[in-house]
C-alpha positions as CSV (number, residue, x, y, z in Angstrom):
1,X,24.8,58.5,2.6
2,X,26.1,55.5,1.3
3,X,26.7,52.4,3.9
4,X,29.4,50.2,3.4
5,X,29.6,47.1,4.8
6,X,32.6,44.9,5.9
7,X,33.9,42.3,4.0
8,X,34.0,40.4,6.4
9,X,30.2,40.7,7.2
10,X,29.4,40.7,3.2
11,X,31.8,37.1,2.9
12,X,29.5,35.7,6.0
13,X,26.0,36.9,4.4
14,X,27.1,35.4,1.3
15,X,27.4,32.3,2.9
16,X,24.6,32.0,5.0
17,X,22.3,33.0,1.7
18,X,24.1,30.0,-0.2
19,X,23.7,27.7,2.7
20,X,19.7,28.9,2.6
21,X,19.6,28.4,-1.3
22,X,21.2,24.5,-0.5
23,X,18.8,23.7,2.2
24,X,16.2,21.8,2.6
25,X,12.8,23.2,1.6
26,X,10.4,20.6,3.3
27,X,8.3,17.5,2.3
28,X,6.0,17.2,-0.7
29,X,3.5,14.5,-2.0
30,X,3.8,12.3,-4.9
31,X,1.5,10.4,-6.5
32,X,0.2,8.4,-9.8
33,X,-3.2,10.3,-10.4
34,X,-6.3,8.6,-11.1
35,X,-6.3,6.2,-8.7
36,X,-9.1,6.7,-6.0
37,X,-6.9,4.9,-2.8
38,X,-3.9,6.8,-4.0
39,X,-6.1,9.9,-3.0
40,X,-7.4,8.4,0.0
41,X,-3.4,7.8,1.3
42,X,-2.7,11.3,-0.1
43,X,-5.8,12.9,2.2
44,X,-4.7,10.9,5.0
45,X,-1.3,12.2,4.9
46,X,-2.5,15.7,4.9
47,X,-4.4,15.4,7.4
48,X,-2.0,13.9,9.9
49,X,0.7,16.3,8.5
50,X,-1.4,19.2,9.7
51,X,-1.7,17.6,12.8
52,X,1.8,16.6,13.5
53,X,2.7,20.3,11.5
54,X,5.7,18.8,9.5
55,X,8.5,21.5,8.8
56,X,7.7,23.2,5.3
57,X,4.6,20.6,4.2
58,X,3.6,21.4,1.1
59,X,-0.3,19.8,0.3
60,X,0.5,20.6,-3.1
61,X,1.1,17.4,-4.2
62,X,3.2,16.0,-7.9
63,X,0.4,14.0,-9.7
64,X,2.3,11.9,-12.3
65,X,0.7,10.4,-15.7
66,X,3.0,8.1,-16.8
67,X,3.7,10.2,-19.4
68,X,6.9,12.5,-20.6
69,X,5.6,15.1,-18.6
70,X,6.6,13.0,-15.5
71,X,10.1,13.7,-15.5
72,X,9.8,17.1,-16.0
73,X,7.1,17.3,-12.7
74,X,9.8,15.6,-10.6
75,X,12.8,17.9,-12.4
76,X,11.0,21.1,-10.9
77,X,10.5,19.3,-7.5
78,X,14.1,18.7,-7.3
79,X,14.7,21.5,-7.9
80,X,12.6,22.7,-4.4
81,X,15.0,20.3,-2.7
82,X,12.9,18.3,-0.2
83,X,14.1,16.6,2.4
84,X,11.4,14.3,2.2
85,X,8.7,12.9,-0.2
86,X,5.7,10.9,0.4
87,X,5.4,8.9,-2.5
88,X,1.9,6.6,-3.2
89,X,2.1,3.7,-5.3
90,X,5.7,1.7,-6.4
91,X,5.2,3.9,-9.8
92,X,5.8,7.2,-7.8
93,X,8.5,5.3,-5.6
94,X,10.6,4.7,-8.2
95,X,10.2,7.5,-10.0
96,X,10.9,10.1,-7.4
97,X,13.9,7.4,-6.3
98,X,15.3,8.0,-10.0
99,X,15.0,11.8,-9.7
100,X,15.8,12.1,-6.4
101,X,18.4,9.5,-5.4
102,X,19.4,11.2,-1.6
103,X,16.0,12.1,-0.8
104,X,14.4,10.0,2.3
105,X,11.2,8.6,1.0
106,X,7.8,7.2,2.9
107,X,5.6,5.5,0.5
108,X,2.4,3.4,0.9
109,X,0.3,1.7,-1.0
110,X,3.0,-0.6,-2.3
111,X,2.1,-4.1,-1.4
112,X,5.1,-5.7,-2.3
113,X,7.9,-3.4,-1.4
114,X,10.4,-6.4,-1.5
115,X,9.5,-7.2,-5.2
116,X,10.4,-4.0,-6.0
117,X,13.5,-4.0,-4.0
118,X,12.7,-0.9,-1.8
119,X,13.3,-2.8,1.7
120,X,16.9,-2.9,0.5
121,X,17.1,1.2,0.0
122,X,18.1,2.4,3.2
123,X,16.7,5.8,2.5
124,X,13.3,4.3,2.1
125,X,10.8,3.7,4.4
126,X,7.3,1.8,3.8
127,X,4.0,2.1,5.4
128,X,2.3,-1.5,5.0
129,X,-0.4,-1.4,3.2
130,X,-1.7,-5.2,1.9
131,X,-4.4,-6.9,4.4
132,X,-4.3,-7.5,7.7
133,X,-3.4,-11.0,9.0
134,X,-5.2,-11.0,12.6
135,X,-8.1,-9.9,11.1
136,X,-8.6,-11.9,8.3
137,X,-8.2,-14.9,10.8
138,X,-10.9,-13.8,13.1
139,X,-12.9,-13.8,9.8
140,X,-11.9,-17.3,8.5
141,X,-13.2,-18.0,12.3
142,X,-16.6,-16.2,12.2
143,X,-17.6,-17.7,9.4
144,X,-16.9,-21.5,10.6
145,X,-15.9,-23.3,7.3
146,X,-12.4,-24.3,8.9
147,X,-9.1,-23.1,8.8
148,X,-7.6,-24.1,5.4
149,X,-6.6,-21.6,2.9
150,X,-4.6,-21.0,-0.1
151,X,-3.0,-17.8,-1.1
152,X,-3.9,-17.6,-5.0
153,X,-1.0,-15.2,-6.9
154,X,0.7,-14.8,-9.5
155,X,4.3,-16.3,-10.1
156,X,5.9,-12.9,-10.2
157,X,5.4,-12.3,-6.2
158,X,5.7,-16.1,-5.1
159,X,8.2,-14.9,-2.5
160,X,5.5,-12.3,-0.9
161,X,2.9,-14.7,-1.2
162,X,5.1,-17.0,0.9
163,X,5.5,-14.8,3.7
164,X,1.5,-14.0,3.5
165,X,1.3,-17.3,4.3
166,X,3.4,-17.5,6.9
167,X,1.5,-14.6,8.9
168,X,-0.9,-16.2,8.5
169,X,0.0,-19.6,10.0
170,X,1.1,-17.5,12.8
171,X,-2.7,-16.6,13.8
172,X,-3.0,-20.2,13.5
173,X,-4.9,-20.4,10.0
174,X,-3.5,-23.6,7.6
175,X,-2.3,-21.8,4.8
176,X,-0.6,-22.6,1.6
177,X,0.1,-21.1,-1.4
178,X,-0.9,-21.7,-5.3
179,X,1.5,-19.7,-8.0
180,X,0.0,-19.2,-11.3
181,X,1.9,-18.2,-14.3
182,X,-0.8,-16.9,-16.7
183,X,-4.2,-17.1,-17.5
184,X,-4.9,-20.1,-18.7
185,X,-3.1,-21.8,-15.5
186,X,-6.4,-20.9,-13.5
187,X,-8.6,-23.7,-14.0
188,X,-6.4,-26.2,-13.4
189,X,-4.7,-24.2,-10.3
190,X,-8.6,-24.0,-9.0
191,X,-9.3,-27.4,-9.4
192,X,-5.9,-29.1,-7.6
193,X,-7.5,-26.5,-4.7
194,X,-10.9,-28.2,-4.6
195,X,-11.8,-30.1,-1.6
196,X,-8.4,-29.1,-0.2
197,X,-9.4,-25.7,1.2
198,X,-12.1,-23.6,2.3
199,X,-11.0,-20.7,1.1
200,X,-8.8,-18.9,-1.4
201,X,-7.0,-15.4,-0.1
202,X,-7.0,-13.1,-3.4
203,X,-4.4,-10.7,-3.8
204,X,-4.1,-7.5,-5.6
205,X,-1.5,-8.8,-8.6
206,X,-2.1,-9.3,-12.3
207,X,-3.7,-12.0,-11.9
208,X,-6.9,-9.8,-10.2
209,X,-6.6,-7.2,-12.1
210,X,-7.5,-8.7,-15.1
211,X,-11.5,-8.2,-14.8
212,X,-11.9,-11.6,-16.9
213,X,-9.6,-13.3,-14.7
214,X,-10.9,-12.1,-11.5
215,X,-14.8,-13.2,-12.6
216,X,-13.6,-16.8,-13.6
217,X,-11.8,-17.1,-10.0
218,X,-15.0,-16.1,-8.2
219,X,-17.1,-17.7,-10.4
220,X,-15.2,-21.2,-9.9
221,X,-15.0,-20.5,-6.2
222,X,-18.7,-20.3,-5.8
223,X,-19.6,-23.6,-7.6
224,X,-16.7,-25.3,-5.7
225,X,-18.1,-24.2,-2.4
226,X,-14.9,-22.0,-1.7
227,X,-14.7,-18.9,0.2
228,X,-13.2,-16.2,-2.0
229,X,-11.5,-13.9,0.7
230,X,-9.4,-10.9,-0.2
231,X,-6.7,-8.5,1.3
232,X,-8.1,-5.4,-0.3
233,X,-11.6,-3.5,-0.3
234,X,-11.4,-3.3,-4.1
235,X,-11.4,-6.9,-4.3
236,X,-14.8,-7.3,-2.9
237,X,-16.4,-4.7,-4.4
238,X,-15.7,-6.6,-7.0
239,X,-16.7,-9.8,-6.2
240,X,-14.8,-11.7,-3.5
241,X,-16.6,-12.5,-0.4
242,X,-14.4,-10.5,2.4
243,X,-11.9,-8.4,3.1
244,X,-9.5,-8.1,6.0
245,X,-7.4,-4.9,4.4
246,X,-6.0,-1.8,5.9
247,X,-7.8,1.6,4.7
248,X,-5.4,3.5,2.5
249,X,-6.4,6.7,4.7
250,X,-5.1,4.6,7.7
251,X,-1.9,3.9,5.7
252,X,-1.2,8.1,4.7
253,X,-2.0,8.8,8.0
254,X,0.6,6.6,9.6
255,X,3.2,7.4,6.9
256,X,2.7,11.1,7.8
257,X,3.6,10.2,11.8
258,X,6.3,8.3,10.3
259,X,8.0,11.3,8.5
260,X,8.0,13.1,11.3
261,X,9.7,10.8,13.1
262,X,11.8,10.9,10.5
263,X,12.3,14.6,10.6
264,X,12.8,15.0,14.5
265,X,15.2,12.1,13.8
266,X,17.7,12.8,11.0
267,X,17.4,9.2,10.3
268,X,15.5,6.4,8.9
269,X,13.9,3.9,11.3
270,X,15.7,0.6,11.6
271,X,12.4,-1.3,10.3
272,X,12.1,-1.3,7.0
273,X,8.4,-1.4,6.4
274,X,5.9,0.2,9.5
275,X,3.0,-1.7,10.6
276,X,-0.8,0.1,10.9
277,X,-3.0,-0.3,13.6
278,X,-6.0,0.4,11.7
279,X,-7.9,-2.7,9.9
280,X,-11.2,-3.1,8.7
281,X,-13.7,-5.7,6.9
282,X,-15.7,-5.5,3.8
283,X,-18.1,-8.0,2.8
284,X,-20.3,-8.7,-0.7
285,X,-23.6,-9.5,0.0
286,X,-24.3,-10.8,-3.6
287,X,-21.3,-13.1,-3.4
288,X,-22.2,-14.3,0.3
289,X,-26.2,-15.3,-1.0
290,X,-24.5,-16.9,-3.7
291,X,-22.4,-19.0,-1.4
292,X,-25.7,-19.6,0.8
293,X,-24.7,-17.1,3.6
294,X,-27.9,-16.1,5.1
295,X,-26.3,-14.6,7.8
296,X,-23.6,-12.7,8.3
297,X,-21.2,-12.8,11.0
298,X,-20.9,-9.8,13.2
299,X,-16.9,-9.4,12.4
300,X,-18.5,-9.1,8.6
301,X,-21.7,-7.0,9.4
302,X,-19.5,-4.3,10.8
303,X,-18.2,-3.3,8.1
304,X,-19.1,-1.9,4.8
305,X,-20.9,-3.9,2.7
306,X,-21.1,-4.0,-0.8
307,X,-24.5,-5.2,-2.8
């Protein structure tokens, strides 16, 4: 026997299949591969998305090269139609922003989200993800050099360095900043900050992530008697003395409670950029032996230490 349907029924199935096809299909993880605190924030995520069992999560994440093949990745994700994407790094931001211009977005691991005008996309929401003011005071404290610091950068985020400063001189540290165009503005910069400070806050910019560039800072630091601080782990692992820095697993794992605020919501949060509750220190023995350190303060011993 042969059913037929109503067309009435048939018109309503239709539309309620096309409605299905248009909806929707969950959140999904981007991210630039290769970078080991990308993965950390990725991890993070996942494991808070579990947690907080976000609608349709897809671990799965969209690992992007830089390459061509990048825009074909985020082609077949736009085609799954998320309603949201987690997006690591301002490269993945951007990129999934191009793809994807309706999607809601909560990235981390972008330090300067107002350089890269994401506080001004209202479909955007940051995690923050650069150092951690209150602690890096109670550092500058602990180790009992004073309170004057400069915030070394490079002229291309003078505006972010400015308001790094300013949090600072909230948890009543006196900071300043020193902008540096290139290279072979450092020795000069360094000297104009000799017997003015007693320490230098290094930031992860250009300017650091130039090995050579970052040696020659610590290097100068040490025979001027300066405290090379930092607002990332990497940074002392490489040389500065400390670190006041939020873990990048901190960071995916707030981002994740943040898309599901997000999702219960409909909407964005008014605040632009989330703060973490998480902090922690780093320290570099080497580096503190060099600047005669023979004992380390407990706000520095906690924390992981780098040889």
């Amino acid at each position: 026997m042969i059913l037929r349907w109503p067309k009435c029924f048939l018109t309503v199935l239709l539309l309620c299949l096309v409605s299905m096809g248009a909806s929707a299909s969950g959140v999904f993880v981007v991210l630039r591969k290769g970078v080991a605190a990308y993965d950390d924030a990725r991890n993070g995520f996942i494991q808070m998305a579990y947690a907080k069992q976000l609608r349709g999560f897809n671990p799965a994440a969209v690992e992007l090269d830089g390459s061509d093949k990048d825009d074909a990745a985020l082609a077949t994700l736009k085609g799954q139609a998320p309603d949201l994407v987690f997006a690591v790094g301002s490269y993945a931001v951007k990129k999934v922003r191009q793809a994807l211009p309706e999607v809601q977005i909560v990235y981390a691991m972008v330090y300067y989200p107002e350089v890269d005008g994401l506080t001004r996309d209202p479909r955007a929401t940051g995690v923050a993800s650069l150092g951690a003011p209150r602690l890096l005071a109670q550092v500058v404290k602990s180790l009992g050099k004073g309170k004057s610091i400069v915030v070394l950068h490079q002229a291309a985020i003078a505006a972010s360095a400015l308001e790094i400063a300013s949090a600072l001189g909230a948890e009543g540290l006196s900071a300043s900043t020193a902008s540096v165009q290139g290279t072979d503005d450092l020795p000069k910069v360094l000297d104009g900050i000799k017997g003015q400070a007693q320490y230098v806050l290094l930031l992860p910019d250009p300017l650091t992530q130039a090995p050579e560039s970052l040696r020659f800072i610590i290097s100068k630091c040490i025979e001027a008697g300066i405290m090379p601080l930092a607002y990332s782990e990497s940074l002392v692992s490489n040389g500065a003395l400390a670190a006041a820095y939020i873990p990048p697993q901190s960071a995916g794992s707030r981002a994740a409670e943040v898309a599901s605020d997000i999702l219960s919501s409909g909407k964005a949060p008014d605040t632009r950029v989330v703060s973490v509750a998480d902090a922690a220190t780093a320290v570099n023995g080497s580096t503190a032996k060099a600047l005669r350190i023979n004992k380390l303060p407990k706000d520095l011993s906690s924390g992981t230490i780098y040889e």
